[in-house]
N, C-alpha and C positions, 0 to 999 in steps of 0.2 A: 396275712392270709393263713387260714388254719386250715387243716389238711394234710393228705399225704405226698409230699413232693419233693425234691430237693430243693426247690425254690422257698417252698414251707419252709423246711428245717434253717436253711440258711436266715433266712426271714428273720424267725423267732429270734434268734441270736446279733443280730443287729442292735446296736449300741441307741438306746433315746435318748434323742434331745432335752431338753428341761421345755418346750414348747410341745413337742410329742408325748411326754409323759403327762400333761399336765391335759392333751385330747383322752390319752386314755382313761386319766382318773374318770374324765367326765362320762367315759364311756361306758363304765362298767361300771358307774353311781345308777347311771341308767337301770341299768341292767339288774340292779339292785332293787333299786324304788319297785322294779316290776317284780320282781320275784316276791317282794315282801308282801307288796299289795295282793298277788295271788296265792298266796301261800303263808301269810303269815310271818311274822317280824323275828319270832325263835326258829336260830337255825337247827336247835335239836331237831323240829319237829316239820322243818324245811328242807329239804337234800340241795335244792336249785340254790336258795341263800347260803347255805354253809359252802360250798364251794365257791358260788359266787364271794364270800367275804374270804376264804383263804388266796385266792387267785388275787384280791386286791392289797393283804396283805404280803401277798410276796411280791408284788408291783410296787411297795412301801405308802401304799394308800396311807392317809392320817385316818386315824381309829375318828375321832371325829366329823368326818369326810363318808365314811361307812356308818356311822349312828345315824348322822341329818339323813343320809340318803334311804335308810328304813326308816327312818320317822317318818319320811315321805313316803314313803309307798303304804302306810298305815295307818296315813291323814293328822297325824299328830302335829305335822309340819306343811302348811299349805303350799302346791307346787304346781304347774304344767301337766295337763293328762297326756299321758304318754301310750305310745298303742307299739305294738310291736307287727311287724309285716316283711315280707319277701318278696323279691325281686329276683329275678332270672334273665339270661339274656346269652349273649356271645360276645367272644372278646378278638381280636386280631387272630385269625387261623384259624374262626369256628371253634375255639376253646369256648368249653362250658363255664359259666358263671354263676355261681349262687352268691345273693349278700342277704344278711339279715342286720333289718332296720329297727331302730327304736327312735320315734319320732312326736312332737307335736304339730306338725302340720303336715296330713299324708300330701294333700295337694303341692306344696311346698317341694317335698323330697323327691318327688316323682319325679316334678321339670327336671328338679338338679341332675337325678340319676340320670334320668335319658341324656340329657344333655353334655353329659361327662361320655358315655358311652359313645356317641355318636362324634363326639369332639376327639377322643381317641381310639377309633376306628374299630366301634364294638356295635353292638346292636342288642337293644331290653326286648325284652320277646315276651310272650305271654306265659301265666301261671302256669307250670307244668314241662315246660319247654325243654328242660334240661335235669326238673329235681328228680327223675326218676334213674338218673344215673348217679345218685348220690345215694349214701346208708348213712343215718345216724349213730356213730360209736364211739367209744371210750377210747382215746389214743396216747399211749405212755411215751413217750421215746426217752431212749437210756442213749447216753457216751458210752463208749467203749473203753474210752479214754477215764474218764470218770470211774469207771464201777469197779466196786472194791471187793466182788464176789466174781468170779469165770462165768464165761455167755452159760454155760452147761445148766451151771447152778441158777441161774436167774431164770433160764426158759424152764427151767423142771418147776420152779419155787410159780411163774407164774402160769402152766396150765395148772398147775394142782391150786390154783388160785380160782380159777373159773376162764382164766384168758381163750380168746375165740382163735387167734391168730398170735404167731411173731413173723414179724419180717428184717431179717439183717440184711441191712443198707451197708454194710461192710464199714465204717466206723461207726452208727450204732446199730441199737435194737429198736424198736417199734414193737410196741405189745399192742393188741387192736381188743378190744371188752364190748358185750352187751352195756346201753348204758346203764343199766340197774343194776350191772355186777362193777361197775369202775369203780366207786370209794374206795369195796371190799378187797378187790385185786390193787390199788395203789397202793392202800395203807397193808394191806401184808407183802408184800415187794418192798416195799422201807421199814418195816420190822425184818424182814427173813433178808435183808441184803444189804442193807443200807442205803437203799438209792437216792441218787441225786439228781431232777429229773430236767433234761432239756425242755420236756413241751409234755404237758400232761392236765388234758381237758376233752371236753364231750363236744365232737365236732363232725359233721359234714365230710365221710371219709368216700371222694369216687369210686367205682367199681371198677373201674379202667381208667390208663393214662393216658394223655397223647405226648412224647416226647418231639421238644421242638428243636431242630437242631438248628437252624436258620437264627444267625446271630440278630444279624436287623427284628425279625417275628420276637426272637427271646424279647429286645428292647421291646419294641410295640406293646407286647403283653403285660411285662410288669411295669410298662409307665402307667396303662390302664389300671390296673391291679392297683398300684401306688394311689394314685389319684383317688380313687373306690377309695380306700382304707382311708384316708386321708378328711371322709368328710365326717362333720360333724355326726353323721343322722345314721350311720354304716357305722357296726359294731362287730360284723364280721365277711369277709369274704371269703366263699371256697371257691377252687376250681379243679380240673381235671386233666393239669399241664404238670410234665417235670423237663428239667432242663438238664443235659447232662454234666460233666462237673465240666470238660474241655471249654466250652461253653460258658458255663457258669464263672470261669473265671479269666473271661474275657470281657463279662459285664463292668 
């Protein structure tokens, strides 16, 4: 789940399986093929593919795996039409839910969705239901642990960057970017500091949180959560829960 949350953070840093890494490649071939196909197969000349192929190389993607997957999006390689769509709803406690789908059979994904949501005690709701408690932005998160510059210097180094926000979560930092200014604020953040970055992509950041403090609810949501991520046809879930840490590591 991508997002601001400590559920997020902890997320991201979950060890994959060789079966989970092997959904992901697929997911963000996806992700690929579409970027190419709208945007063209050079990523000088693509923002969405250059990042999309650095995200896959740090995932250990095969450079071949990223070739086939722009050759398809640029007809060179005949393949599946793929359509990209969104989905909203509520999850265990009235948490908000956004996923973003990359699909070939909208009919297809739909049943499944509903039927995941409803199966663990959530409810898909219609267009609009929830995405307007969401902002589209640039999300860095630094270790504290990691970083080889003082918080001082990285939050001076990133408003002089163009950064919109930082938020210290007390073991890291969170720099929040317009997305048209993220490259530029990443890559000078790792020229002026050396960063090394936990979670660093353009995502679905809520405007408010609900913190759940009910251990049973914490379960309920991220089984939901899990399951979502888990399908083939779902390339990304957000939502609008944090869990506290007392809690969190009770899970």
């Amino acid at each position: 789940m991508a997002g601001h949350s400590k559920w997020a953070n902890i997320k991201h840093k979950k060890a994959r399986t060789d079966e989970k890494r092997g959904k992901a490649f697929t997911k963000i071939g996806k992700e690929i093929i579409i970027a190419a196909r709208e945007g063209g197969g050079d990523p000088d000349g693509n923002p969405r593919l250059k990042l999309l192929i650095q995200k896959a190389k740090a995932m250990n993607m095969p450079n071949d795996n990223i070739n086939r997957a722009i050759q398809r999006g640029t007809g060179e390689i005949e393949g599946d039409i793929l359509e990209e769509i969104n989905y909203e709803g509520y999850g265990p406690g009235g948490v908000a839910l956004m996923l973003d789908i990359t699909t070939d059979n909208r009919n297809r994904t739909a049943a499944d969705i509903r039927h995941l949501f409803s199966k663990y005690g959530g409810n898909l709701g219609e267009t609009g239901c929830v995405g307007w408690m969401f902002k589209r932005k640039g999300l860095l998160e630094i270790s504290k642990e990691d970083m080889k510059a003082d918080v001082e210097e990285v939050e001076l180094n990133a408003i002089e960057a163009g950064a919109e926000d930082i938020r210290d979560n007390g073991s890291s930092l969170e720099i929040i970017t317009d997305p048209d200014s993220f490259e530029s604020v990443k890559n000078s953040l790792e020229e002026a500091c050396k960063i090394e970055w936990v979670f660093a992509d353009i995502t679905m950041i809520p405007e408010n949180t609900v913190e759940v403090q009910d251990l049973d609810m914490a379960r309920k949501i991220i089984k939901l959560v899990d399951v979502l991520e888990d399908h083939d046809d779902v390339q990304d879930v957000y939502a609008n829960f944090s869990i506290p840490d007392d809690i969190m590591g009770k899970l």
